[in-house]
C-alpha positions as CSV (number, residue, x, y, z in Angstrom):
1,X,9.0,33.6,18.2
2,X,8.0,31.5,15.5
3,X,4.0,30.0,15.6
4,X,4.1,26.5,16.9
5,X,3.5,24.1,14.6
6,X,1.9,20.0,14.8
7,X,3.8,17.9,12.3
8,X,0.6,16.0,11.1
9,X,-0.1,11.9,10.4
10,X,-0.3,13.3,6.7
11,X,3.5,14.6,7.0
12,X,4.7,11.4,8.3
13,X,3.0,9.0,5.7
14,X,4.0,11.3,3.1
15,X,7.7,10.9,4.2
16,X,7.0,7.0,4.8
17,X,5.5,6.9,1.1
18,X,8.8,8.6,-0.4
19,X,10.3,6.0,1.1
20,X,8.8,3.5,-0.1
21,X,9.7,4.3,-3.5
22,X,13.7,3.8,-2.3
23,X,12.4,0.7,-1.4
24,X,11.0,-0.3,-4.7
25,X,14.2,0.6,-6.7
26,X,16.5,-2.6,-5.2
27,X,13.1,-4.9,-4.7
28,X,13.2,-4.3,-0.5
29,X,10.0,-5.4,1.0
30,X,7.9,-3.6,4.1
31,X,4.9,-4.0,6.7
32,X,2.9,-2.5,4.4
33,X,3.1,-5.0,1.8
34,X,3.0,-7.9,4.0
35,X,0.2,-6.4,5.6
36,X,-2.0,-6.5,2.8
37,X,-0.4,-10.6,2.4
38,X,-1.7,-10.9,5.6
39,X,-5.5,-9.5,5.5
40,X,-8.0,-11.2,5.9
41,X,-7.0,-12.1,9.1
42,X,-8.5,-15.6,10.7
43,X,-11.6,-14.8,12.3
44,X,-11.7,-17.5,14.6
45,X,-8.2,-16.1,16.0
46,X,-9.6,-12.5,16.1
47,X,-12.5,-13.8,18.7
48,X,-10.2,-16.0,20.2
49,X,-11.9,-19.3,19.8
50,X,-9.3,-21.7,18.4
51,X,-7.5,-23.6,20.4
52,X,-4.0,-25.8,19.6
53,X,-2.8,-26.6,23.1
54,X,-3.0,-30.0,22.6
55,X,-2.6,-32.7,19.6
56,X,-5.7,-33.6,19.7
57,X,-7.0,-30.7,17.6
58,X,-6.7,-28.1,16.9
59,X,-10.4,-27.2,17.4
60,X,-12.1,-24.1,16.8
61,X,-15.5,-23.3,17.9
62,X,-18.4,-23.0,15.6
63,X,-22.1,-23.2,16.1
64,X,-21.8,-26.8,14.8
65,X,-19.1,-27.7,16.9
66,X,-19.8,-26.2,20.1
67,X,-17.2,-27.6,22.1
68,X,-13.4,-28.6,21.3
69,X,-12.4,-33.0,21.7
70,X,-11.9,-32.2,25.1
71,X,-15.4,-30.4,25.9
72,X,-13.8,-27.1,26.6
73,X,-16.1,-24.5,25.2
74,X,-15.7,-21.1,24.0
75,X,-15.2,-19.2,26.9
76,X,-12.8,-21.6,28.2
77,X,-11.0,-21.7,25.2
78,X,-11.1,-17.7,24.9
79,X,-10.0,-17.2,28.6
80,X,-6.9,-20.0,28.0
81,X,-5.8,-18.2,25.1
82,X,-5.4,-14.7,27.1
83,X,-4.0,-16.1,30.3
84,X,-1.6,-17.5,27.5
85,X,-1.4,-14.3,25.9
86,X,-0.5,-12.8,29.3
87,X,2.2,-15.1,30.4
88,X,4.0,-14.1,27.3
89,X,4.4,-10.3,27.6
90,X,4.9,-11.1,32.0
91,X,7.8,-13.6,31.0
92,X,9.1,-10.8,28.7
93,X,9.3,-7.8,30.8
94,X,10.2,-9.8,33.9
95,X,13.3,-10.8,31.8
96,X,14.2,-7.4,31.1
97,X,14.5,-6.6,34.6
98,X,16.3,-10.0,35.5
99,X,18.8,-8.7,32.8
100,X,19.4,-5.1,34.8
101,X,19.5,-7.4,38.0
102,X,22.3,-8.8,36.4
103,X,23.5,-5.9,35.1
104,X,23.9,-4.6,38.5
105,X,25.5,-7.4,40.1
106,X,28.5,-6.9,37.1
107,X,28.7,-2.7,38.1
108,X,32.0,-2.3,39.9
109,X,34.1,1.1,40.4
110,X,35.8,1.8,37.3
111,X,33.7,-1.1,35.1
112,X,31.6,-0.7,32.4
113,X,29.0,-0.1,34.7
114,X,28.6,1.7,37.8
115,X,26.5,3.2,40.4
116,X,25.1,6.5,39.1
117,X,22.4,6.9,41.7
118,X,23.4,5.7,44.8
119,X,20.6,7.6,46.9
120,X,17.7,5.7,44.9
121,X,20.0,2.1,45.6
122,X,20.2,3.1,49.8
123,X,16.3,4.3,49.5
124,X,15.1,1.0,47.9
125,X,17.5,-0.8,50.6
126,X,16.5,0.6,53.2
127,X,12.8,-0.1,51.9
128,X,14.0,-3.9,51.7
129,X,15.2,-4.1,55.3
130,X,18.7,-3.9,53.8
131,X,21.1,-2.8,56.4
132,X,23.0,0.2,55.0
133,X,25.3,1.7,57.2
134,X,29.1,1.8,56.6
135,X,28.9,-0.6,53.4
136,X,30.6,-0.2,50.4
137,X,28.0,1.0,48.0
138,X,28.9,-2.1,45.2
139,X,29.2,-4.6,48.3
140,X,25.5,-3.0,48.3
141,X,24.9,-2.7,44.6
142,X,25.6,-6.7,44.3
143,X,23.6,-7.8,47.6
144,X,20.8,-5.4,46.0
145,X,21.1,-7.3,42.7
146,X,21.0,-10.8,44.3
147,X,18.1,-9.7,46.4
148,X,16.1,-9.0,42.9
149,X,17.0,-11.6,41.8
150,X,15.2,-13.6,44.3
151,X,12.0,-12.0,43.6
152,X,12.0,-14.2,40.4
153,X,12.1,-17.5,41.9
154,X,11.4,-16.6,45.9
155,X,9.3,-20.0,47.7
156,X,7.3,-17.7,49.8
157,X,5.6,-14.3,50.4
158,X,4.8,-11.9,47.9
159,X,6.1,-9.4,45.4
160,X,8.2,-6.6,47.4
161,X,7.2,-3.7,45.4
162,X,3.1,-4.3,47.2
163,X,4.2,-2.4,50.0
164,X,4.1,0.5,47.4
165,X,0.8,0.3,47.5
166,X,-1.4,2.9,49.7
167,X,-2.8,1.1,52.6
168,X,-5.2,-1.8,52.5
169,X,-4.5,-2.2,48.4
170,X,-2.2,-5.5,49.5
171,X,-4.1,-7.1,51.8
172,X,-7.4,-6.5,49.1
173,X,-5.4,-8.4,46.8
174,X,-4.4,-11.2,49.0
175,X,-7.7,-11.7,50.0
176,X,-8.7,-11.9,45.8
177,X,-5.6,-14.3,45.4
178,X,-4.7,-12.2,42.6
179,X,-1.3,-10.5,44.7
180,X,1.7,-11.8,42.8
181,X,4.1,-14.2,44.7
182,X,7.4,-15.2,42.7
183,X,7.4,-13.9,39.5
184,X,8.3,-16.9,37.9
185,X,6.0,-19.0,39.6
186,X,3.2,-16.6,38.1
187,X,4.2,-17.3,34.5
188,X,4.5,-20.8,35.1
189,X,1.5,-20.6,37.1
190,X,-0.4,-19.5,34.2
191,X,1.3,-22.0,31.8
192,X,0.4,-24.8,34.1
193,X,-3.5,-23.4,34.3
194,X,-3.8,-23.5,30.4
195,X,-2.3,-26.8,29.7
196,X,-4.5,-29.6,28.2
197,X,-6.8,-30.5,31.1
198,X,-6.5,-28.1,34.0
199,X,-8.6,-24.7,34.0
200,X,-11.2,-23.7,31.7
201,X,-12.9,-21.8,34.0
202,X,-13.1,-18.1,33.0
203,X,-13.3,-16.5,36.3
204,X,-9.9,-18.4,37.1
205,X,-8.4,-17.9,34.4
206,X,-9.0,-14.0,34.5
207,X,-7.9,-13.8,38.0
208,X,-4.3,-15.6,37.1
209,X,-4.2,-12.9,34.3
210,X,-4.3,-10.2,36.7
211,X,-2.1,-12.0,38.8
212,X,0.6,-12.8,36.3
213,X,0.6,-9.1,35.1
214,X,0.9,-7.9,38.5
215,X,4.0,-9.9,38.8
216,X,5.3,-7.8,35.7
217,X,4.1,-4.1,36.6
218,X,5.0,-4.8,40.4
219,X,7.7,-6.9,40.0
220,X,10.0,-7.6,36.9
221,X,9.4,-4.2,35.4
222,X,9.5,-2.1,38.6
223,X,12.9,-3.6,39.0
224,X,14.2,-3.1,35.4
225,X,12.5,0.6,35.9
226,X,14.2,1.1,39.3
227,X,18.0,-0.9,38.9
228,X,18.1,0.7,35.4
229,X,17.7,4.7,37.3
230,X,19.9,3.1,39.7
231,X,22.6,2.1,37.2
232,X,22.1,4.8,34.5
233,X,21.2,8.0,36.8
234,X,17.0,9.1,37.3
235,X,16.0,10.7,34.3
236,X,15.4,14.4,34.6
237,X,13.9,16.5,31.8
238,X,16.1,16.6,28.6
239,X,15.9,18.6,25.3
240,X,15.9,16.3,22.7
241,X,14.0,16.0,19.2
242,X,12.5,13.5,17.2
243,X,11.5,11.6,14.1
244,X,13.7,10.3,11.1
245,X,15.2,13.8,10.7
246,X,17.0,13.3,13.4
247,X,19.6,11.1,11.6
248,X,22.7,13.2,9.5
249,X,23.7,12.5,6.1
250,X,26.9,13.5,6.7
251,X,28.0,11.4,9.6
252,X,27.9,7.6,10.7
253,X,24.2,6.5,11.5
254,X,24.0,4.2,14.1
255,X,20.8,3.3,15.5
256,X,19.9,1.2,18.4
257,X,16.5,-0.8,18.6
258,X,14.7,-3.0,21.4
259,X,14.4,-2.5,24.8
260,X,17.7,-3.4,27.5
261,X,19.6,-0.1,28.1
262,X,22.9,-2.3,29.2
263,X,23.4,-2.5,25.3
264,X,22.3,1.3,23.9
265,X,24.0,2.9,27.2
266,X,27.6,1.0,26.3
267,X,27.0,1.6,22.7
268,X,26.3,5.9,22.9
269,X,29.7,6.0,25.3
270,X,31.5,4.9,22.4
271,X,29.9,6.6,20.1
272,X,30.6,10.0,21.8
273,X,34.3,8.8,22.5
274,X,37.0,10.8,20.9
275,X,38.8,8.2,19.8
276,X,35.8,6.7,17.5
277,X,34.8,10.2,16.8
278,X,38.1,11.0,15.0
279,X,38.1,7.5,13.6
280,X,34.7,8.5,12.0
281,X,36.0,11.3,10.4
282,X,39.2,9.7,9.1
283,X,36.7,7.4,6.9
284,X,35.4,10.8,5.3
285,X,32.2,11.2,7.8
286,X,32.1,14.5,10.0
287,X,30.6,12.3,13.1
288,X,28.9,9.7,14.6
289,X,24.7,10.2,15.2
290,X,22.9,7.5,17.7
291,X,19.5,7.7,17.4
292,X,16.7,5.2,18.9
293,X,14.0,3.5,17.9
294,X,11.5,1.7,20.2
295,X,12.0,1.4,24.3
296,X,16.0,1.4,23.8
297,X,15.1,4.9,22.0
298,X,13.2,6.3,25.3
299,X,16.1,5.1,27.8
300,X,18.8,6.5,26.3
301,X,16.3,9.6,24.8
302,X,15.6,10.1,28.7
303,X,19.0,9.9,30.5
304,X,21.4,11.2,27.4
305,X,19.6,13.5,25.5
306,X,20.2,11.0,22.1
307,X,17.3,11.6,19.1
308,X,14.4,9.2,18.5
309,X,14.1,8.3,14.9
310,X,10.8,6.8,15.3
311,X,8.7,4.2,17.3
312,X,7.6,0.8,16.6
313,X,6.8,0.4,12.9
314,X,9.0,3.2,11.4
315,X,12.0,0.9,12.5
316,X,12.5,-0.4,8.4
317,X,12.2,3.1,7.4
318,X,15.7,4.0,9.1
319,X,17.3,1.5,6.5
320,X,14.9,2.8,4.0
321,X,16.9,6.0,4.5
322,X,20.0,4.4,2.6
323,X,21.7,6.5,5.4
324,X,22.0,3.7,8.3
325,X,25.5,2.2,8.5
326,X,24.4,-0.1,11.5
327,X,20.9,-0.8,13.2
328,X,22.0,-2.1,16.6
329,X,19.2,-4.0,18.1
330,X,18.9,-6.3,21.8
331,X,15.4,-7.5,22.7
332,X,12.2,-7.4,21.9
333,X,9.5,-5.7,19.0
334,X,12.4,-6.2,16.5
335,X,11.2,-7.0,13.4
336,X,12.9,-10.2,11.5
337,X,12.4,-8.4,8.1
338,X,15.5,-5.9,9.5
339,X,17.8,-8.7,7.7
340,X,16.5,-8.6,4.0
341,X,15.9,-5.6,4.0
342,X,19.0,-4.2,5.4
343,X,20.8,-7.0,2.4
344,X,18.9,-4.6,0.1
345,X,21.2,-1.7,1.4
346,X,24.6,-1.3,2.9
347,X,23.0,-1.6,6.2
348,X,24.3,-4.0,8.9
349,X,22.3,-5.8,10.9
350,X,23.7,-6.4,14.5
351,X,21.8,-8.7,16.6
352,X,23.4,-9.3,20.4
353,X,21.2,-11.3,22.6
354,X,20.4,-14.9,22.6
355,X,17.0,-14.2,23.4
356,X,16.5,-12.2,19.9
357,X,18.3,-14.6,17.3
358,X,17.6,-14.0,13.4
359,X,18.2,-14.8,10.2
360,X,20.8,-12.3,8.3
361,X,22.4,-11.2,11.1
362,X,25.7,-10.2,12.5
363,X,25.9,-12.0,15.9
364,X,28.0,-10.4,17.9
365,X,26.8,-11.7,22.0
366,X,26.6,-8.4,24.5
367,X,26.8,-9.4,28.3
368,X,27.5,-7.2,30.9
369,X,31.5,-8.6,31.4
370,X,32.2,-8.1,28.1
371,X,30.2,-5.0,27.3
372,X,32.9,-2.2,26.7
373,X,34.8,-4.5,24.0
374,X,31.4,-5.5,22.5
375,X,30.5,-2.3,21.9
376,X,33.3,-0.7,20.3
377,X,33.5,-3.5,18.1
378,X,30.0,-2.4,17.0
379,X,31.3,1.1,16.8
380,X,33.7,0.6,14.5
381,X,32.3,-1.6,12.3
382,X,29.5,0.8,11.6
383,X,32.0,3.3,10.9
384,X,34.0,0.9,8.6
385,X,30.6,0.3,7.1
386,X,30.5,4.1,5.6
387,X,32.3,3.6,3.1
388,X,29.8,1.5,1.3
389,X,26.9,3.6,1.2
390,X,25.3,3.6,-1.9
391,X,24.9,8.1,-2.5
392,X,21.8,7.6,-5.1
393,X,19.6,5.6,-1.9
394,X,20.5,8.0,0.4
395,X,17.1,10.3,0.9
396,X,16.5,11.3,4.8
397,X,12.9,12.6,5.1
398,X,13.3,16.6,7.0
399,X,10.5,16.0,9.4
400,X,11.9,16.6,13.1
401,X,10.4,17.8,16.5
402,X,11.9,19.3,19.1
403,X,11.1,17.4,22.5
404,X,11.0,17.8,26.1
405,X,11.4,13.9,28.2
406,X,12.5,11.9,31.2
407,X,9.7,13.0,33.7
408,X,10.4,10.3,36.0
409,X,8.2,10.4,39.6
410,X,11.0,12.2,41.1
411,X,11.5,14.5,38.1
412,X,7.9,15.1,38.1
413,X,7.7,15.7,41.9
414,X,10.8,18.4,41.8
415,X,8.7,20.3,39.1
416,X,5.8,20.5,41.3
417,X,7.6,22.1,44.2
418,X,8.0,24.4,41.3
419,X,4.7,25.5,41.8
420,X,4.6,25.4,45.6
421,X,4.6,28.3,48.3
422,X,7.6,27.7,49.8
423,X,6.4,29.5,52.9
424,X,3.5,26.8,53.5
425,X,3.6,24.0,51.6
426,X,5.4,20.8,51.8
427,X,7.4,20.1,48.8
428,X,8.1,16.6,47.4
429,X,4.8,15.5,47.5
430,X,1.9,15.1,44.7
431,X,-0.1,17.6,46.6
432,X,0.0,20.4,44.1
433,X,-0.4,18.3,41.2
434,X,-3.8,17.3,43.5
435,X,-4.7,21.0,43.8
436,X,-4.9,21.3,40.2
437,X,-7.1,18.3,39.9
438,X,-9.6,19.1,42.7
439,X,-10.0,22.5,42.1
440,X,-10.9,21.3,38.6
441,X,-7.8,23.4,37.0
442,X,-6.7,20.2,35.4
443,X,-10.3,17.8,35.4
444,X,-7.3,14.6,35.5
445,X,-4.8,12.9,33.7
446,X,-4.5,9.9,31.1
447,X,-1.6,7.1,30.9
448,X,-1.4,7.0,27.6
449,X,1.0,3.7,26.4
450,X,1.7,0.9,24.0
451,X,2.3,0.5,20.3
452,X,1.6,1.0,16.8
453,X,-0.5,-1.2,15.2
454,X,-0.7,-1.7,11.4
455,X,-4.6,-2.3,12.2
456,X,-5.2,1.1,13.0
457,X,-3.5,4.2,11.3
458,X,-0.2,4.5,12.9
459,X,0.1,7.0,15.4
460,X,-3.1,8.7,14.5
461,X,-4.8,7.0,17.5
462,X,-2.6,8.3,19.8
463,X,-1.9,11.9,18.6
464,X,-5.6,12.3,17.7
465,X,-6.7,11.0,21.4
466,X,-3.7,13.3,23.5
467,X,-5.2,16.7,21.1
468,X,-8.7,16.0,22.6
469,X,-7.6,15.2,25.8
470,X,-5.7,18.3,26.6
471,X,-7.8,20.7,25.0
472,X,-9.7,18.8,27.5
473,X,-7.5,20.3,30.4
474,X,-6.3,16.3,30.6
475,X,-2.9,16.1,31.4
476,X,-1.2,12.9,29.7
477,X,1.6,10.9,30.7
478,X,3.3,8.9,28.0
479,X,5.5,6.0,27.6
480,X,7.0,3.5,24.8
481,X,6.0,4.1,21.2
482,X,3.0,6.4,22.3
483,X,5.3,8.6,24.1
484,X,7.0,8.6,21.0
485,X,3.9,9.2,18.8
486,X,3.8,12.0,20.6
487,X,7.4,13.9,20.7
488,X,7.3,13.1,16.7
489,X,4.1,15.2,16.4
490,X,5.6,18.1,18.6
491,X,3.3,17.4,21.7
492,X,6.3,17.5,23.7
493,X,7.2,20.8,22.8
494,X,6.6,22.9,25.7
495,X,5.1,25.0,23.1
496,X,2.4,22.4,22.8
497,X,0.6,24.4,25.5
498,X,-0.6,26.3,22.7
499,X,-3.3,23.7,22.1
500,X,-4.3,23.1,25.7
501,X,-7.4,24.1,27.6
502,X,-7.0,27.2,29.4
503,X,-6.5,25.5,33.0
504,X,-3.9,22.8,31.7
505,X,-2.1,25.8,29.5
506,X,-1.5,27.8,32.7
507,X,-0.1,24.8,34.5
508,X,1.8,23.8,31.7
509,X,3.4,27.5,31.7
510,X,3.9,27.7,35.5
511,X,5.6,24.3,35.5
512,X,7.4,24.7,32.8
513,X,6.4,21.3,31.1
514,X,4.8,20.3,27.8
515,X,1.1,18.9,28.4
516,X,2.3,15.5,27.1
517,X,5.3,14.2,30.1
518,X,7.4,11.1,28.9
519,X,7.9,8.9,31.2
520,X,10.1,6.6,29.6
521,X,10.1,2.9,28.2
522,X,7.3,0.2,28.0
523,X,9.1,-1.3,31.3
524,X,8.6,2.5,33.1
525,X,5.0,2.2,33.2
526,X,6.0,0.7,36.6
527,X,6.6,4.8,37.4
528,X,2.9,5.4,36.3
529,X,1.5,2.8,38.5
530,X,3.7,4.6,41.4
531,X,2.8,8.1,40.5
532,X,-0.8,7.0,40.9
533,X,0.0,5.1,44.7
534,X,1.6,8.6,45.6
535,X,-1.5,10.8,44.3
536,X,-3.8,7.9,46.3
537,X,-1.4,8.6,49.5
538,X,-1.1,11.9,49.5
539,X,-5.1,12.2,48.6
540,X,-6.3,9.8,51.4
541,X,-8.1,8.0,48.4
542,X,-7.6,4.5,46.8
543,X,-6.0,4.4,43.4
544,X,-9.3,3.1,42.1
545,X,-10.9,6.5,43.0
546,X,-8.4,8.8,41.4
547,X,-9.8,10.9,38.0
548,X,-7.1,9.0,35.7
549,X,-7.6,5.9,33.3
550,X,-5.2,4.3,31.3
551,X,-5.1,3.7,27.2
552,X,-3.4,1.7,24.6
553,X,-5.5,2.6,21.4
554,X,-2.5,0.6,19.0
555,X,-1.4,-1.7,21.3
556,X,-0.1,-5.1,19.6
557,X,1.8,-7.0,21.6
558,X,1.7,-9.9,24.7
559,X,3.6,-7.3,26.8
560,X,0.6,-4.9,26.3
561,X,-1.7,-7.2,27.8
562,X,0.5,-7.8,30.8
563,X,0.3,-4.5,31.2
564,X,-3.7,-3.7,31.1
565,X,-4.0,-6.7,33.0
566,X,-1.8,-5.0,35.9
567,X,-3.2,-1.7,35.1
568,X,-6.7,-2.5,35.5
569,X,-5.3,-4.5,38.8
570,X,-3.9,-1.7,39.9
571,X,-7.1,-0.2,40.0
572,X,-7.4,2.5,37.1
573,X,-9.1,1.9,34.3
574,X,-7.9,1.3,30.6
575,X,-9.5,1.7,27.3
576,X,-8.3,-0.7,24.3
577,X,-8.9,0.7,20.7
578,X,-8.0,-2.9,19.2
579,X,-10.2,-5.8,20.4
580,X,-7.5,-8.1,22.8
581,X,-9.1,-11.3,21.1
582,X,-12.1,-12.2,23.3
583,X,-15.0,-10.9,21.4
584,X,-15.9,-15.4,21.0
585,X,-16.8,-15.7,24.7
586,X,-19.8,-13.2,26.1
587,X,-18.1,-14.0,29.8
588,X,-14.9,-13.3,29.0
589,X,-16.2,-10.1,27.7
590,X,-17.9,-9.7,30.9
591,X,-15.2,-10.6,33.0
592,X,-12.5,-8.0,31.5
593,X,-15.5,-5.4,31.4
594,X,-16.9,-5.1,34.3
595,X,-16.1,-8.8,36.8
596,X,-12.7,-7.6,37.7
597,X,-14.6,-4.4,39.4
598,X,-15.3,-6.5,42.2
599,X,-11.7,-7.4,42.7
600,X,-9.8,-4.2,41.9
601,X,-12.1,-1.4,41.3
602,X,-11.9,-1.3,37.6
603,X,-12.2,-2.6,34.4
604,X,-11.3,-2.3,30.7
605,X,-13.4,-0.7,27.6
606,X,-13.0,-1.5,24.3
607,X,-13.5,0.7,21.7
608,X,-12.4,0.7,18.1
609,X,-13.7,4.1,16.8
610,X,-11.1,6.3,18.4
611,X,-13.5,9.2,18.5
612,X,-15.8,7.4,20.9
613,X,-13.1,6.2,22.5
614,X,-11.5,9.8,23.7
615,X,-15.4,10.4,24.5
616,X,-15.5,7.8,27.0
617,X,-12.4,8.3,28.9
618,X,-13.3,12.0,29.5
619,X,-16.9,10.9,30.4
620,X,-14.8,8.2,32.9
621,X,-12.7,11.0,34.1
622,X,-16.0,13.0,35.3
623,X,-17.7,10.5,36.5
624,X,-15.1,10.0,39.3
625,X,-14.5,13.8,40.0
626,X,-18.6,13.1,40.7
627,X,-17.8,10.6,42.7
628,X,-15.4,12.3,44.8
629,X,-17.7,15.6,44.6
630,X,-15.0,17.7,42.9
């Protein structure tokens, strides 16, 4: 056997770099340019203290000019801006899963889409109060759909999904006023609260950012997480590899890009269709290769097997390849430069939601009752498309990793009774996973998420931070571009154990698992949040007590704060390596630091030197296995 073998940050800008020069030769233009356009950045927008809400301004806050027109001052301001910032990323997420809700309600036997887990649909009705017996399971499906629905705009109660929660966890955040109610009242909530003349209190405005998140990790994104397993099947660990290698210069290069399954899913059952196979080769191609980039890359990456090309900001370098007939994208962390650039090359550019509308574009609307015909239309106009490559741009860099992913909770769970003694123990519980942790085998485990930022040095954060960690014996659970970070580096390699501390590299090789476990899309964090109720459960212990923190050292988006916000409301701790824009207000740092202990347990740090920041998540892991006297 071969020795296993890290591709390195160095490999992947070298291959970004030869790129570039592709680039250069028909005047294309790319992040990195526009980065530099870009830099300095404002500084009153880094720390959060200007302030446009109104037309009296906009004001910024200076020491001159203490306080805006209106006599909000900087921490009011600051705390405004990321309630704001919140409401953004909740609206988005909760839309996802509004669009599986949908998505469901259109499944019918025979459709376009159907019911490919019907256990997890009866244990999530039966978890409703849904009366189950001797129904149809799409009479089901649809009164399931319409019940999810109603979570969105519902005029009482709160969030299902809180009932997930081990005991006493609810009611604790009742009694803060932070539990989420209807998800859309939440957003609009926390639009109402930062509108000209209603809250400028930072203490308020913090809570409705918890709150508002909550409404995402608990309620839109649980749903897109749990209708999309319902819809698609549970993932279950798949080979699979990773990074722009992946795509073939002799076949059609399609690749999909956002974050709604309902499009990537319809689009890869075309793509492996006979009939558009056989069309592809009677253009001159010898196939047809889907790979992913972004969240759409993990869903279908997770359930089908299909390649990820890259995360977040490698998505231009997939048309810098010359090699892309078609980049196929729905919602979300799309970037609008994908339409000059792809002009610059033979590359079409297919947007398909109303949501994600942009300039140089092919329009072509995807809804769930028209999604079979939509997407062989996209088909076959990428494979029309291969004619008019142009052979002399064509360069596709040879880096590719072979990766293990879809650990969802009940993937995770089966591999643990793995490890059980099926004399004694009770399988399908987190119990052995807890074993490891409290006899100190594993010392705990990180949720490691978000994106790339061109701030920090893509993807160095997060491979730098997962190699400390497990030679740590710190197991790490991955999701969106971080998870993806990861499989491009090789860290989801089962061979990967190689680099592991002794304890972690013996349950890695009992379990059979790399020591990095994708769990899916930006949306499936909703699985980490339930991984960690189970391991509270099955412990006896709150969430809030459990050895595992949360990190998103290149996070970059409004969605990522949703998600710290219901992270840290959750009760586990999360470390930032970029600064979320509140350094202008010493209580809003004080608040997000350490105030929201008092509500939920935990807090966030922030820390832009990502070698500290590894330091103090492992120092946070100890300190609770103090705690707990483990």
């Amino acid at each position: 056997m071969s020795e296993f073998k890290l591709t390195t940050v160095e490999e992947f800008e070298a291959a970004t770099e030869r790129l570039l020069e592709t680039g250069a030769k028909v005047g294309a233009d790319a992040w990195q340019f526009r980065v530099k356009n870009q830099t300095p950045h404002c500084k009153f927008g880094e720390q959060g203290i200007c302030c446009r809400i109104c037309a009296m301004g906009p004001c910024r806050i200076t020491p001159k000019a203490p306080r805006g027109v209106c006599g909000c001052d900087a921490h009011g301001i600051v705390g405004r801006n990321f309630l704001k910032f919140t409401a953004g990323g909740a609206a988005t997420h909760s839309d996802h899963g509004r669009e599986i809700c949908h998505t469901l309600y259109c499944a019918k036997e025979g459709g376009n889409y159907q019911v490919k887990d019907p256990e997890k649909l009866l244990r999530i009705a039966k978890e409703w109060g849904v009366e189950t017996e001797g129904k149809d399971i799409y009479d089901l499906a649809h009164e399931m759909a319409e019940l999810g629905l109603m979570e969105y705009g519902k005029p009482f109660g709160y969030q299902r999904f809180l009932d997930r929660m081990p005991a006493g966890q609810k009611e604790k955040l009742i009694e803060n006023e932070i539990a989420p109610r209807a998800i859309d009242r939440e957003v609009a909530s926390s639009l109402h609260m930062t509108h000209m003349g209603c809250s400028s209190l930072p203490e308020a405005l913090v809570k409705q950012s918890l709150r508002c998140g909550l409404a995402d990790g608990w309620g839109g994104s649980m749903m897109g997480t749990e209708f999309s397993d319902v819809l698609f099947g549970t993932p279950k660990p798949i080979d699979t590899e990773a990074n722009l290698g992946v795509m073939v210069e002799e076949n059609v290069n399609i690749v999909v890009h956002g974050h709604d399954p309902s499009l990537s899913e319809m689009i890869c059952e075309y793509a492996d269709s006979k009939e558009m196979i056989d069309y592809a080769k009677s253009v001159g191609a010898k196939g047809i290769t889907v790979s992913g980039v972004c969240c759409t890359s993990n869903e279908v990456a997770m359930r089908r097997g299909v390649p990820m090309a890259g995360n977040f900001l490698q998505q231009e370098n997939v048309v810098l390849t010359g090699a892309c007939e078609a980049i196929v994208v729905d919602v979300q962390c799309i970037f609008p430069a994908l339409g000059p650039l792809s002009k610059c090359f033979h590359t079409k550019f297919v947007t398909t939601s109303p949501i994600a509308q942009m300039p140089d574009s092919e329009f072509i609307r995807f809804n769930a009752e028209t999604a079979g015909e939509n997407a062989k239309a996209i088909v076959k106009m990428a494979i029309d498309n291969f004619k008019n490559r142009k052979p002399e741009l064509v360069h596709i860099p040879q880096l590719k990793q072979k990766a293990t992913v879809g650990y969802s909770l009940e993937a995770i769970v089966k591999v643990l009774d793995g490890v059980t003694n099926s004399q004694v123990d009770v399988t399908g519980t987190t119990k052995p996973l807890l074993e490891c942790i409290t006899s100190g085998v594993i010392r705990g485990a990180v949720a490691m998420v978000g994106c790339n930022n061109p701030r920090i040095r893509p993807d160095y954060a997060h491979i730098e931070l997962m190699k400390k960690c497990i030679a740590n014996d710190i197991v790490i659970i991955a999701s969106g571009c971080s998870a993806q970070a990861a499989a491009k580096a090789g860290l989801m390699d089962k061979s990967a154990r190689e680099l592991c501390g002794a304890g972690l590299k013996r349950v890695c090789e009992l379990a059979d698992i790399p020591p990095v476990l994708h769990m899916g899309s930006c949306v499936d964090i909703s699985r980490m949040m339930l991984l960690a109720a189970e391991l509270a459960k099955d412990s006896g212990l709150q969430i809030n007590q459990l050895p595992v923190v949360g990190c998103a050292p290149e996070w970059m988006s409004e969605k990522a704060v949703s998600i710290g916000n219901y992270v840290v409301a959750t009760g586990i701790d999360t470390f930032l390596g970029v600064d979320p824009y509140v350094s202008g207000s010493s209580e809003m740092c004080e608040l997000l630091t350490e105030g929201t202990r008092k509500w939920t347990g935990a807090a966030y740090t922030v820390e832009t030197d990502i070698e500290k920041l590894v330091d103090l998540m492992i120092e946070r892991i100890e300190e609770k296995r103090t705690a707990l006297g483990i």
